[in-house]
N, C-alpha and C positions, 0 to 999 in steps of 0.2 A: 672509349669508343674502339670497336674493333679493327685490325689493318687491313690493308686490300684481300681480296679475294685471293685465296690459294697459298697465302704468304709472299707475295711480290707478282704474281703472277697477273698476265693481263688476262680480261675477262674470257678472249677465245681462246687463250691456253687453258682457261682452265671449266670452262666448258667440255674443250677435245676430252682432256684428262677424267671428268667425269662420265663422257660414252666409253669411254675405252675402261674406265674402271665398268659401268654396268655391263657391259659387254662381258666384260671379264667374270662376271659376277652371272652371267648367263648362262656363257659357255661352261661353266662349273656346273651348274646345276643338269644343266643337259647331260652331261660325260658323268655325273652321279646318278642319273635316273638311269641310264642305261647301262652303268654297275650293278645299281641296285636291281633291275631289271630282269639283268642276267641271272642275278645272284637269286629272286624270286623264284626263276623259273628252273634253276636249276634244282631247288629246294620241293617247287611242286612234282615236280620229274618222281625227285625221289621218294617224296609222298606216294604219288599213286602210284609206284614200285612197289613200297611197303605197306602199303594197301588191300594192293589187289593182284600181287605176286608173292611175296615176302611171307607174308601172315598166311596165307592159304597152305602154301608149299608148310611152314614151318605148322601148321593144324593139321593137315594131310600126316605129314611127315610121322607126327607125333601119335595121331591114331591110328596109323593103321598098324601099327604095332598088334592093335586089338582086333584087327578086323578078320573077317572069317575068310577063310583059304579053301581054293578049288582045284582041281588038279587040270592041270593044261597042257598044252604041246607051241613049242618053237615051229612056227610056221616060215615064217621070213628070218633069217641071217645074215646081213650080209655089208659090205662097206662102199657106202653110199659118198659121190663125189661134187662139190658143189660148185659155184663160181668159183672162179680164182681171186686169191688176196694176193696182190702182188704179183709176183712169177710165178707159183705152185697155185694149183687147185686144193680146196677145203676137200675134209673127210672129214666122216661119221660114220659111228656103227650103226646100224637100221637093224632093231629087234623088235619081232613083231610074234604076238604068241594068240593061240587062243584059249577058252577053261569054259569051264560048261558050269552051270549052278545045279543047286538042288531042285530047281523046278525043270532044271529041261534044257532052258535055253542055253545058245553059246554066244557066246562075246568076245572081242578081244582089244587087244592095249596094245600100247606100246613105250608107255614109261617102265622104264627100271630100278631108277631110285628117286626117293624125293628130297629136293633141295637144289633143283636145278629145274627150268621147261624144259620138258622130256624131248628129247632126242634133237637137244638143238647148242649142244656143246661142239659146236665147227674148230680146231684145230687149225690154227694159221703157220704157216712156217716160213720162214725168212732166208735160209739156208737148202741147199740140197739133201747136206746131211738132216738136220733137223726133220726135212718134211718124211726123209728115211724114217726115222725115229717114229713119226706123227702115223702113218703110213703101218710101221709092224705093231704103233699102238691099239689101233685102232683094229686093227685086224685079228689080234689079239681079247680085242674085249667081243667082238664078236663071236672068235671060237669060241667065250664060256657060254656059248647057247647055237649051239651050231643047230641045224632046220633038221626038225623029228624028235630033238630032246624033250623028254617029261617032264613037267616043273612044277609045282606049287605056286598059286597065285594067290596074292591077297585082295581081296574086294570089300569095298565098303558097302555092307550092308545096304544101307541107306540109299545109296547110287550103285546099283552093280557095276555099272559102266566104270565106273571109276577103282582101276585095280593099278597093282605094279606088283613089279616082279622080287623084289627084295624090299620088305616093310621095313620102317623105321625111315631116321633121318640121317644122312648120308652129313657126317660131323664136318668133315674138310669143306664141303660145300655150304654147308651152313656158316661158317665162320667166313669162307672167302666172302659171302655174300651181305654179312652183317660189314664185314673190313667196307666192302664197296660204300655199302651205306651212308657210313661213317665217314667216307673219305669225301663222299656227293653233299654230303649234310658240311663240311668244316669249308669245301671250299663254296658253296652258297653262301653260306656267311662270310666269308673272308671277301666274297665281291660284293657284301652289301657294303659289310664296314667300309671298304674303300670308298665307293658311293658315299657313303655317309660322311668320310674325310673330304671328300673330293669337294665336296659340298657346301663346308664349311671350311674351305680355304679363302684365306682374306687374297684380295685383288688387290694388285699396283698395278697403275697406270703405266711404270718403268720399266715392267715386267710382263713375259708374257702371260696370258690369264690361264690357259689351259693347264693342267698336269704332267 
């Protein structure tokens, strides 16, 4: 025949003992669904990044290597200033061109290379000196198109509207952007796994139940 309830325990100690063990066995499960949660959404994120940013830029990137070229003119030049991050204000170089097709019409862009959303690399700075730095960079990528320069554009066929200024895929940006990826994709999973440890942690009643 088996001994008392709990190993010695009277019946309301060992009832407590069993809420406090579910409980504990609760609060696990919660604090894993919203690791896992996390970890979901951080994975879909990067999903539709790689989707519907990633793959285009890196298709873009790769044909227009082929695409056909029109000749054009630097209309806009110049370095554009944004909210402030911090103590300094963002910069940008803002190049804006226009190229005319073989049927006539004109058009224009404002992307430069592909492997990044066109004109939307904001420059943060943390230092005075740094925003120095940020400030003659940026002013710098603009003189290589200062407003009335002649240039070659490449257009996709397909879409005219869709041109840039330098065809191919811009390598450093490519790889920085694959690293991101890769770094959104390891730590998704690293907050599911936990979730999924968290979860199946055994409960004591002695102990607190949380992680």
């Amino acid at each position: 025949m088996s001994g008392p309830v709990g190993g010695g325990q009277n019946p309301r100690d060992a009832a407590r003992a069993a809420r406090d063990q579910a409980l504990g066995a609760a609060l696990n499960k919660i604090y894993g669904c919203v690791f896992i949660g996390m970890g979901l959404l951080c994975l879909a994120a990067m999903l539709h990044w790689v989707v519907f940013t990633f793959v285009p830029e890196l298709r873009y990137g790769v044909g227009s290597a082929r695409w056909q070229m029109a000749d054009g003119v630097i209309v806009t030049s110049t370095v554009e200033f944004g909210p402030p991050s911090g103590q300094y204000p963002t910069a940008r170089p803002v190049i804006r061109y226009e190229y005319t097709l073989p049927d006539g019409r004109t058009l224009s862009g404002t992307r430069l290379v592909f492997g990044a959303p066109p004109q939307r690399t904001f420059g943060r700075a943390k230092s005075g000196a740094e925003y120095e730095r940020l400030l003659n960079f940026t002013r710098f990528e603009a003189s290589q198109y200062p407003q009335g320069q002649r240039v070659r554009v490449a257009y996709d066929p397909a879409d005219p509207s869709n041109a840039v200024l330098q065809p191919g895929l811009s390598a450093w940006l490519f790889i920085s952007s694959a690293a991101k990826a890769i770094f959104a994709s390891l730590f998704g999973a690293g907050l599911i796994w936990i979730g999924r440890k968290v979860m199946r942690m055994p409960t004591d009643s002695s102990s607190p139940a949380a992680p």
